[in-house]
N, C-alpha and C positions, 0 to 999 in steps of 0.2 A: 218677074224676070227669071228666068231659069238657066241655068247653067250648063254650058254646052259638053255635050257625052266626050268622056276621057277612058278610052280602051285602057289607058292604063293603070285605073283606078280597079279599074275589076279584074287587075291581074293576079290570079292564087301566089301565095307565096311562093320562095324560091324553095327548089324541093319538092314542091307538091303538086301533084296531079290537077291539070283541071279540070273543072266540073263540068260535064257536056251537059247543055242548056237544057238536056229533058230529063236531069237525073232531080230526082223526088227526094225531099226527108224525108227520114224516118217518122210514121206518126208517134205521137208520143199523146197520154189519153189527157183529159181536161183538170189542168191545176196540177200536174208531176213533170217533173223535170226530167230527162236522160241523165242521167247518171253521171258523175265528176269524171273524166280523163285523170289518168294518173299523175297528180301533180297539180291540181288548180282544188280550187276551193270551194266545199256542195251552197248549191243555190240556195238562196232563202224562199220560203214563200213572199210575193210580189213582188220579186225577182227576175228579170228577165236573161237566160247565159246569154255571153257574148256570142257574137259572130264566129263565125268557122273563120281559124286562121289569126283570133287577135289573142295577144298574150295577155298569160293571166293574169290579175291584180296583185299585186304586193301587198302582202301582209300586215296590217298594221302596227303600226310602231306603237311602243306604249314609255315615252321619255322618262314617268315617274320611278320604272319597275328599278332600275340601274341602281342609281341614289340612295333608295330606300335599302337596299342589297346590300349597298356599301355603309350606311350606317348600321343596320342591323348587325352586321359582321366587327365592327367597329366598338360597340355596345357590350356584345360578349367577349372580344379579345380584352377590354378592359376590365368588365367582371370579374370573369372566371381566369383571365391569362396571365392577368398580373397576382393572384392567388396563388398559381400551380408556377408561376416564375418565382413568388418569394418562394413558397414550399421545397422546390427543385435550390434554389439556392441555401437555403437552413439545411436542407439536407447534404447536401454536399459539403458543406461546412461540418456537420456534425462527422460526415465520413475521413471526412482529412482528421479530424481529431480523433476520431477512434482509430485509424491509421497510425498517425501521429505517436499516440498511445502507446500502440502496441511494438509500435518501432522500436521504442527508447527502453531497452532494458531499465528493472528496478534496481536501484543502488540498496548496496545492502547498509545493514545500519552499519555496520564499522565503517563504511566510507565514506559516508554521508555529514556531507559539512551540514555545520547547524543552519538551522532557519533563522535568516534574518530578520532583525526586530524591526517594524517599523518604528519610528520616529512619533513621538506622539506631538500633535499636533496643536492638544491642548497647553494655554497660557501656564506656564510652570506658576504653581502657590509659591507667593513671597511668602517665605520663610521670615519665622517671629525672630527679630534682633535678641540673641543672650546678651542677658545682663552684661556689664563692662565687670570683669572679675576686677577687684580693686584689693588689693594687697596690705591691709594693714600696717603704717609704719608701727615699728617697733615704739612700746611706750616707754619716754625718758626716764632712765633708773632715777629711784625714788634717792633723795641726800638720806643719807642715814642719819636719824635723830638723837640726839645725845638728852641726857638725862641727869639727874640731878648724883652726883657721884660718879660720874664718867670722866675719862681724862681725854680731852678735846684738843688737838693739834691746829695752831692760830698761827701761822708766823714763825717767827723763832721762838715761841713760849708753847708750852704744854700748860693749857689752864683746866684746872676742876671746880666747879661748885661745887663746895659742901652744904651750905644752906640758905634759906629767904627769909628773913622776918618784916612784917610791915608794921606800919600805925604805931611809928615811932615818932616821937611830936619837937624833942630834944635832943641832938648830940653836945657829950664832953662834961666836965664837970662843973660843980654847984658855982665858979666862978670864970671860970674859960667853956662856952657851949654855944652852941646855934642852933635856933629854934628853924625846925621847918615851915615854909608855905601851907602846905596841904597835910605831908608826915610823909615819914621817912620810911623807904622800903632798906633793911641792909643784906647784903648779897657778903658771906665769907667764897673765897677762891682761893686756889693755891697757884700758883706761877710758877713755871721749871723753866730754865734755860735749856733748849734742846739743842743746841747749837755745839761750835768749838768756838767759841770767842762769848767775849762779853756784850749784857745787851744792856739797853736802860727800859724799866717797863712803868707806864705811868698810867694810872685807870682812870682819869679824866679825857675823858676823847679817844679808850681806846674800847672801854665797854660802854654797851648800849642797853637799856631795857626796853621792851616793849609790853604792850597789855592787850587784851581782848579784843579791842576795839581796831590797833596797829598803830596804837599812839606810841611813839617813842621817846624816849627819855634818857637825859645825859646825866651822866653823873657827878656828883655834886663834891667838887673838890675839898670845899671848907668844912665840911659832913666827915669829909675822909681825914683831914688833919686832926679832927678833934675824935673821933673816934678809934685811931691807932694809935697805941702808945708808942710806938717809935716811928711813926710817920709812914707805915710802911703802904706801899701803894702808890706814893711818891714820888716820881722819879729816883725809883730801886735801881741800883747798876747791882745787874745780876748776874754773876759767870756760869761758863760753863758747866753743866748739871745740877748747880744751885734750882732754891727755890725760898718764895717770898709767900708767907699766909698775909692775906688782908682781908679790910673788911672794906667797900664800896658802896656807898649810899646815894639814893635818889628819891629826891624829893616828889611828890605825886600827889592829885589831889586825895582827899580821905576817904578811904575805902576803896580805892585801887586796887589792885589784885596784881602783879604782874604776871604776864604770861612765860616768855620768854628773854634770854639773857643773849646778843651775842657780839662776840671779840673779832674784832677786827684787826686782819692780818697783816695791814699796810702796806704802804703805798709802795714799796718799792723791794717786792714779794712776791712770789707767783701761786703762794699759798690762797686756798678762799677761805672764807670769815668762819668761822666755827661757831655754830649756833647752836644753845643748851634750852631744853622744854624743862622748864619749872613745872 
């Protein structure tokens, strides 16, 4: 079936001459094309050009070319930009401080406050505890010691030793005497009244012996009546700046030794005891 003739199909473009029915192409020789018009695109070999009159093909589009373009671009602004972006910014940084610099006049040394210390940060060393100073109390004055022939203040009496004999076995004579226990130590003293009034001095209970050991020993009254010829030691009533020699005995076991003698000051006295070293 064919298709019925349309004059207006075979109308030339608008513009353009038409082609009177006995005008000829150009020849053109076997396998070469006439040459591109300015602005369309040269033939390929087994290519046939268009028709007189049809517009030329559009150029082919290539989707991939874009994309790639924009990561490539993308790739080296990363590289290289972020590089030359820190570089431009250290430098500018370094220009503001040599700026900076040169801005601020130098302080001369006279004006210049000191440099402040930091802080050390390190744990301060515990310090070693000093010993606790401790102050020596003062040592108790020593009692002054009295000796044999010294005059010893007891009380209201001033007594002296004058001497010790022991390894006495008998006091008193061939028919009035009393035999000691162990033997007889005898102690002579002198007695002063130091007072202003009259005293009574009596050497049983009021002298003491002691020995080596810190045994003590009283004195033996009945030793004393038979060894004083006038009783003395007694219950002496002795006045003011008088004084009474006696002799005082005590009995001990044999071969005692005494060490020390001492007189007590009594009881109602603010005197202390008076203690003689034999």
């Amino acid at each position: 079936m064919t298709t019925p003739y349309d004059p207006a199909q075979n109308q030339p473009p608008a513009g353009q001459q038409p082609m009177p029915p006995t005008a000829q192409f150009p020849q053109v020789p076997a396998g070469q094309f006439p040459p591109p018009a300015p602005g369309q695109v040269p033939q390929q070999p087994g290519q046939f050009p268009p028709p007189p009159g049809a517009p030329a093909p559009a150029a082919r589009k290539r989707p991939w070319l874009i994309p790639t373009l924009i990561g490539v671009g993308a790739f080296v602004v990363l590289c290289c930009g972020g590089s030359m972006v820190i570089g431009l910014v250290s430098g500018d940084d370094k220009k503001t401080d040599v700026s900076a610099s040169s801005d601020i006049p130098a302080a001369s040394p006279s004006t210049s406050a000191p440099a402040a210390v930091a802080p050390s940060t390190s744990a301060p060393t515990p310090a070693k505890p000093e010993p606790a100073k401790t102050t020596a109390a003062p040592a108790p004055a020593k009692p002054k010691t009295f000796g044999v022939g010294d005059k010893v203040r007891g009380g209201d009496f001033e007594v002296t030793v004058n001497g010790v004999k022991c390894g006495i076995s008998q006091v008193g004579s061939q028919f009035l005497n009393t035999k000691a226990q162990g033997s007889f130590c005898k102690v002579n003293v002198t007695v002063k009244n130091v007072t202003k009034s009259a005293h009574t001095f009596h050497a049983d209970g009021t002298l003491t012996a002691q020995d080596a050991t810190g045994r003590e020993y009283e004195a033996d009254g009945e030793a004393g009546i038979y060894g004083n010829t006038d009783g003395q030691g007694f219950l002496d009533e002795i006045n003011p700046g008088n004084s009474v020699k006696a002799n005082v005995y005590f009995d001990v076991p044999k071969g005692t030794k005494l060490k020390t003698i001492t007189f007590d000051a009594g009881l109602f006295t603010l005197a202390e005891d008076a203690v003689v070293t034999l």
